[in-house]
C-alpha positions as CSV (number, residue, x, y, z in Angstrom):
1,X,0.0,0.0,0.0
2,X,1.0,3.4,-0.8
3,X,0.0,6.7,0.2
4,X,0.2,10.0,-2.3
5,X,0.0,13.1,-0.3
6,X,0.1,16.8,-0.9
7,X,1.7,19.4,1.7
8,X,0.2,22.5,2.3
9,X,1.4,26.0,3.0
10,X,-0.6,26.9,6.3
11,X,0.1,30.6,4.7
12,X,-1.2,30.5,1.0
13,X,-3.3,27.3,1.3
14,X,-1.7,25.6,-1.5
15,X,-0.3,22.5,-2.8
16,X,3.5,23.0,-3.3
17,X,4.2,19.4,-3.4
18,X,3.3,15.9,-4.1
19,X,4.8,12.5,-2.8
20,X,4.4,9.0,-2.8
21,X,5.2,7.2,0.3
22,X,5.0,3.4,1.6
23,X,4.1,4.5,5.3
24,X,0.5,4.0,5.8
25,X,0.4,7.3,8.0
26,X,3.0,9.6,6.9
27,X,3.9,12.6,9.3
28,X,5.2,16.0,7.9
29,X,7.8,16.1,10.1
30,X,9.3,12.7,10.0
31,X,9.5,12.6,5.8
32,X,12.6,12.3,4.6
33,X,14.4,12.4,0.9
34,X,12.2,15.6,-0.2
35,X,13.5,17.4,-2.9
36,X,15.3,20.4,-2.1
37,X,13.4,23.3,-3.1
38,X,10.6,21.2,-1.1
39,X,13.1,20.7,2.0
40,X,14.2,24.3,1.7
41,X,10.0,25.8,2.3
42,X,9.5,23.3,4.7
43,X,12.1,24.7,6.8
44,X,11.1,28.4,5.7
45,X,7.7,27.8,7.7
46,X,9.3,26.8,11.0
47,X,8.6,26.8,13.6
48,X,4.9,26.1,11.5
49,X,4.7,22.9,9.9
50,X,3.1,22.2,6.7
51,X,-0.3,20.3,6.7
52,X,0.4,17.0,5.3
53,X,-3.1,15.6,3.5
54,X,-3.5,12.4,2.1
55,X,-4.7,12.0,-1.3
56,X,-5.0,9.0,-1.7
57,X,-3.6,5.1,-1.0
58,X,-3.3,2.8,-3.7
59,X,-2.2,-1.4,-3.9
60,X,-1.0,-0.8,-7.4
61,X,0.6,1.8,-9.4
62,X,1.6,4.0,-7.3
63,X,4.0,5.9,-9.8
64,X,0.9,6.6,-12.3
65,X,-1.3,8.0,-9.2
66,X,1.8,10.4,-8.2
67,X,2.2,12.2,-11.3
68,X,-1.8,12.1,-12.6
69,X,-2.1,14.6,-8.8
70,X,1.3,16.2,-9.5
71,X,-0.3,16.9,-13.4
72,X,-3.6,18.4,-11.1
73,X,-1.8,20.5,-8.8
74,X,1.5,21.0,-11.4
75,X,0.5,25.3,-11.1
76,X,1.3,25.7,-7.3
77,X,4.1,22.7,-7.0
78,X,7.8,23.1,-6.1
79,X,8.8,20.8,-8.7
80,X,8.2,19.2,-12.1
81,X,10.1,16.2,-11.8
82,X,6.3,14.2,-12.7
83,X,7.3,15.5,-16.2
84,X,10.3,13.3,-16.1
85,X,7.5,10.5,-16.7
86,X,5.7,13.0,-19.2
87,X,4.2,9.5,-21.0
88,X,2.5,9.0,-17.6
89,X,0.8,11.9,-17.5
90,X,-0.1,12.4,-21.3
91,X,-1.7,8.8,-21.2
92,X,-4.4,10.5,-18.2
93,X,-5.4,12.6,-21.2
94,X,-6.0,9.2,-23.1
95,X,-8.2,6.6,-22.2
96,X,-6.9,4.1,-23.7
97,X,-3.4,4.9,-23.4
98,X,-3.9,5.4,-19.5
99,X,-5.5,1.8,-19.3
100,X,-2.0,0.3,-21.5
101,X,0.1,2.1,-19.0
102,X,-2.1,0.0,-16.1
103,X,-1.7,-3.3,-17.7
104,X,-5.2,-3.4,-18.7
105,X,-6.7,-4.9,-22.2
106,X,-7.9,-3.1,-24.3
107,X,-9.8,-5.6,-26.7
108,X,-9.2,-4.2,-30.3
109,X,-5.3,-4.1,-29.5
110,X,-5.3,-7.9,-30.4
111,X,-6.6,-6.6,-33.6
112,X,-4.5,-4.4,-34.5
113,X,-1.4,-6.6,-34.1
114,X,-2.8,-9.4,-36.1
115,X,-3.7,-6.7,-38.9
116,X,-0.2,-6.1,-38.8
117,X,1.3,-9.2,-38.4
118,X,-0.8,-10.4,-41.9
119,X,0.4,-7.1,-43.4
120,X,3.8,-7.7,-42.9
121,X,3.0,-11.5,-43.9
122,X,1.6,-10.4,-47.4
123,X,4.4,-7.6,-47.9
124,X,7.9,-8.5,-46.5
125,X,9.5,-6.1,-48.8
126,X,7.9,-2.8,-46.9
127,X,10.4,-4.3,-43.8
128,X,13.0,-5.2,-45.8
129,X,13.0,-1.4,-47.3
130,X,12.8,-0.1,-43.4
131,X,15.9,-1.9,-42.8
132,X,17.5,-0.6,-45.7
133,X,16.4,3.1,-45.0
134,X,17.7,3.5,-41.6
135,X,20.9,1.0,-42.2
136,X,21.8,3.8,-45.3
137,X,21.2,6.8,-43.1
138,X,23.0,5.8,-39.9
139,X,26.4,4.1,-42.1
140,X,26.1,7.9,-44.1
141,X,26.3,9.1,-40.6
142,X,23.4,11.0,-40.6
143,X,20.9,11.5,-37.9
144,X,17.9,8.4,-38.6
145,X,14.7,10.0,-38.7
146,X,12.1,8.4,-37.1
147,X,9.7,5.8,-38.0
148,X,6.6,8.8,-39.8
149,X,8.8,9.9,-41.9
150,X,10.9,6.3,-42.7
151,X,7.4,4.7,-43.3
152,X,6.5,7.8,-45.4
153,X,9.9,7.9,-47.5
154,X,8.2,4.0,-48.1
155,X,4.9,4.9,-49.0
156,X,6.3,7.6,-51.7
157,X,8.7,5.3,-53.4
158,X,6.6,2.1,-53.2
159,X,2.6,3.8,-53.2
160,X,1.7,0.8,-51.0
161,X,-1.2,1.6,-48.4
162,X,0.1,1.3,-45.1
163,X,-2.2,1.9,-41.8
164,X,-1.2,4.3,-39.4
165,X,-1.7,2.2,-36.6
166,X,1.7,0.0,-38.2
167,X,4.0,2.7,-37.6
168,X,4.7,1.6,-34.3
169,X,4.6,-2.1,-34.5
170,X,7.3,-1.3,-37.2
171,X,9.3,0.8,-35.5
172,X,9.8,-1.8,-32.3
173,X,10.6,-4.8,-34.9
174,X,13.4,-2.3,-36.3
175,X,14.4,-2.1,-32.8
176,X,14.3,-5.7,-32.1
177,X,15.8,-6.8,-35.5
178,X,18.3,-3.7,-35.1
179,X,19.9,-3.2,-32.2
180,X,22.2,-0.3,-33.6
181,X,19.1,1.5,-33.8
182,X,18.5,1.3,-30.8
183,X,18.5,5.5,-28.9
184,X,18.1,6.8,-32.8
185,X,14.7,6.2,-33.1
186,X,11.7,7.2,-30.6
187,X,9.5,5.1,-29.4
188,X,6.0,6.6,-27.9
189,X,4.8,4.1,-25.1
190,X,1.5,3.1,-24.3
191,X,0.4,1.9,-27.2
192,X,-0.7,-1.2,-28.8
193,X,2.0,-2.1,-30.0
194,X,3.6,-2.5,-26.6
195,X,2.1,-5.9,-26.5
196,X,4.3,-6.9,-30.2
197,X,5.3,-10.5,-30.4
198,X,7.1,-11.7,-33.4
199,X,6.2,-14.5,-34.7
200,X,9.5,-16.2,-33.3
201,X,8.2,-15.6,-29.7
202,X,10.2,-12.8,-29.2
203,X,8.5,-10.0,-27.2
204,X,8.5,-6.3,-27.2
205,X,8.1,-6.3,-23.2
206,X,11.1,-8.8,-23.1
207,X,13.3,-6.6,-25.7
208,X,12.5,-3.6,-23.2
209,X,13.5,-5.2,-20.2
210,X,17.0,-5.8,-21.7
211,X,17.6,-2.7,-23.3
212,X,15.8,-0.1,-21.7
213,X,18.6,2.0,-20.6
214,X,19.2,2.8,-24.3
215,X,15.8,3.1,-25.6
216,X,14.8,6.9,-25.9
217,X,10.7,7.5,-26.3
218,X,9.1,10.3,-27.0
219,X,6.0,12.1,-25.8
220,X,2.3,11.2,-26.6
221,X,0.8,13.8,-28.4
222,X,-2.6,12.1,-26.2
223,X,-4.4,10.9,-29.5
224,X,-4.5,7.7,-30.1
225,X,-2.9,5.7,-33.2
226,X,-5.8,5.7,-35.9
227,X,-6.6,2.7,-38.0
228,X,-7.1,4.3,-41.5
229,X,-4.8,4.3,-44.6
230,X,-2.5,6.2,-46.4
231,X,-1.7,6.5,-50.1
232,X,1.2,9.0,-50.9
């Protein structure tokens, strides 16, 4: 069980910061670890103490709960290190998104990776032409764009129709099948294609446990992928 609380400046009457604790019945002036700027009003208020609230305790997820009140109260807080997990809080502005993040189903997801498992069945060349794409830009020793524009470089050359929604199974078998890749191109998380398997059993989950102190992802935009086509 963990407890997200706010601290309040008896003063003003605002939030200026928001933590996640283990202790059931965490005390103002027993915390310890705040942040600095956090520390340093705290000890501006003595001999006052700031009233500690809790927000709320939660079994699971604890991390996802911190930032969605830190993203609430983000106006009057201390600090912004909640947008350190900036996918976190974007996926609140996304239903579906937020419910990947949890670890919940979301049913059409299966869907959408067997759509693009047949696709990539039925058209092994679009892959093969990924491959070749990024290979050619990162030996030139250029910058690798990411995957919108390598799957668009595709669509122009080879006017095959290719869904939006396989952008990002794409870009994670790059990944998978290219490690060198791997920090060049962005990867935006909570999305369907989080839940990628290969057909040789490898998983995306798996491939991220290994390597995710070199992955580099970028921010949700909060829309989610849309299922349609595109002919260039």
């Amino acid at each position: 069980m963990h407890c997200i609380f706010g601290l309040i400046d008896p003063q003003s009457k605002r939030v200026f910061h928001i933590g996640c604790t283990p202790d059931h019945e965490p005390e103002a002036s027993k915390l310890n670890g705040l942040p600095a700027p956090v520390a340093a009003r705290v000890n501006e208020l003595k001999p006052a103490a700031p009233q500690l609230v809790i927000l709320q305790s939660v079994e699971t997820h604890p991390e996802a709960e911190w930032v969605k009140w830190s993203k609430r109260f983000r106006r009057d807080l201390l600090t912004s290190d909640w947008e350190d997990h900036e996918y976190l809080a974007n996926a609140f502005s996304n239903p579906k998104r937020l419910r990947r993040v949890l670890g919940e189903e979301i049913a059409s997801d299966a869907d959408l990776q067997q759509k693009f498992h047949d696709f990539d069945r039925d058209h092994p060349e679009i892959f093969e032409e990924l491959v070749r794409l990024a290979e050619s830009f990162l030996s030139e020793g250029n910058g690798v764009p990411g995957i919108d524009t390598l799957v668009g470089l595709i669509r122009s050359e080879t006017k095959c129709s290719i869904r939006n929604s396989h952008r990002a199974y794409y870009a994670r078998k790059l990944l998978m099948d290219s490690p060198r890749l791997l920090g060049r191109i962005a990867i935006v998380p909570g999305v369907a294609a989080d839940d990628l398997v290969l057909p040789d059993g490898r998983s995306w989950q798996e491939f991220v446990d290994e390597h995710w102190q070199e992955l580099r992802f970028a921010s949700p935009n909060g829309k989610d992928e849309e299922d349609q086509e595109w002919t260039y």
